[in-house]
C-alpha positions in Angstrom: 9.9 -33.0 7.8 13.0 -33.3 5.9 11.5 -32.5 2.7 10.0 -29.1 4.1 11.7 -25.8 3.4 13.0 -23.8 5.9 10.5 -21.9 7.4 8.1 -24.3 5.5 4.6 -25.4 6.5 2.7 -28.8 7.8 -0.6 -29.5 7.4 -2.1 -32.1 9.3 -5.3 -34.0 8.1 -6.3 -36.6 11.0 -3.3 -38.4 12.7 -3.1 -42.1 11.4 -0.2 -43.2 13.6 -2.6 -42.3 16.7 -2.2 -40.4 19.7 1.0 -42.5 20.3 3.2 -41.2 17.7 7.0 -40.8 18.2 8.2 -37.3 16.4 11.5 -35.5 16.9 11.1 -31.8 17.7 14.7 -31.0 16.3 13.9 -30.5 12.4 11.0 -28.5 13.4 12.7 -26.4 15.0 15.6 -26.1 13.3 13.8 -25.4 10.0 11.3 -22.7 11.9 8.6 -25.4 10.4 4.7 -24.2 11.4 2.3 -27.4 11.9 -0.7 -26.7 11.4 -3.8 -29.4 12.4 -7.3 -29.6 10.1 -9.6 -31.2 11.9 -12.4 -32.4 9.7 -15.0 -33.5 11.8 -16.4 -37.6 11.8 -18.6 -39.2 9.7 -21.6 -38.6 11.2 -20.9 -34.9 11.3 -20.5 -35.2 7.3 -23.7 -36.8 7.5 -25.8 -34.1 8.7 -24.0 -31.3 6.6 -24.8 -33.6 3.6 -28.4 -34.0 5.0 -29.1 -30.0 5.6 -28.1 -29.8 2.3 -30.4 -31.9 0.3 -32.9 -30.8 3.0 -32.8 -27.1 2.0 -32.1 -27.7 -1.9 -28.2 -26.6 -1.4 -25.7 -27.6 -4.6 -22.5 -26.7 -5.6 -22.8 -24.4 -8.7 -21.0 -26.2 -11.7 -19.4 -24.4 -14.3 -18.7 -27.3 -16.8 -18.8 -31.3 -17.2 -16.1 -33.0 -18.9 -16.1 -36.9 -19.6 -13.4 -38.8 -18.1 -11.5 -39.0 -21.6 -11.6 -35.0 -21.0 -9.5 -35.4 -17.8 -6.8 -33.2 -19.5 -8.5 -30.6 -20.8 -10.7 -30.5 -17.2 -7.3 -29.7 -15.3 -6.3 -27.3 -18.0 -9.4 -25.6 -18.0 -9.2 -25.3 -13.8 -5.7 -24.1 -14.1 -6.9 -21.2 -16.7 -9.0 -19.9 -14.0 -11.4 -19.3 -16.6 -14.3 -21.2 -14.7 -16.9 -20.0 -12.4 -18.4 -22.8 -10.2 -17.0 -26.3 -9.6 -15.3 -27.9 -12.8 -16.6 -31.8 -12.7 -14.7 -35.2 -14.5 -17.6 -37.2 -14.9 -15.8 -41.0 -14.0 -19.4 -42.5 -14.7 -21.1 -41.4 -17.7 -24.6 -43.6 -16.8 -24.5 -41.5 -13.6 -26.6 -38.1 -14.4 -25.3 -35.0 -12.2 -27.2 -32.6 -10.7 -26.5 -30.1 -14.4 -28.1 -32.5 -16.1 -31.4 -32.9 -13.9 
């Protein structure tokens, strides 16, 4: 929190300490922080969503593969917002994507 700008944002993704976590209101309010909590479901949740999708032929459109020694130009390409669709750093080049099927 101490890092946070005034009037800055939290986001939240799962609680690791547990439900038994210790935190002290005073920078929170003192900054005018906003928490906000993302709750992303468990695993067999992502299971399903991951199973509907194959069921019904659902993929992410992808707009270009790069090779991992492309990493660079991948993020430069994303940050050029020139790309329509998901931009991909293949890490496994053995490993054919869904493009390539």
């Amino acid at each position: 929190m101490n890092a946070v700008k005034v009037a800055g944002a939290i986001s939240l993704i799962g609680v690791l300490s547990g439900l038994d976590a210790k935190i002290n209101p005073l920078p929170i309010v003192g900054k005018s922080l906003r928490i906000n909590g993302i709750y992303v479901g468990s695993r067999a949740m992502q299971q399903r969503f991951h199973d509907e999708l194959m069921e019904h032929n659902i993929y992410p459109i992808i707009d270009t593969v790069f090779k991992f020694e492309q990493a660079n130009e991948a993020y430069a390409y994303q940050l050029s917002a020139q790309h329509l669709g998901k931009v991909v750093v293949n890490i496994d080049s053995q490993t054919p994507l869904k493009s390539d099927i």
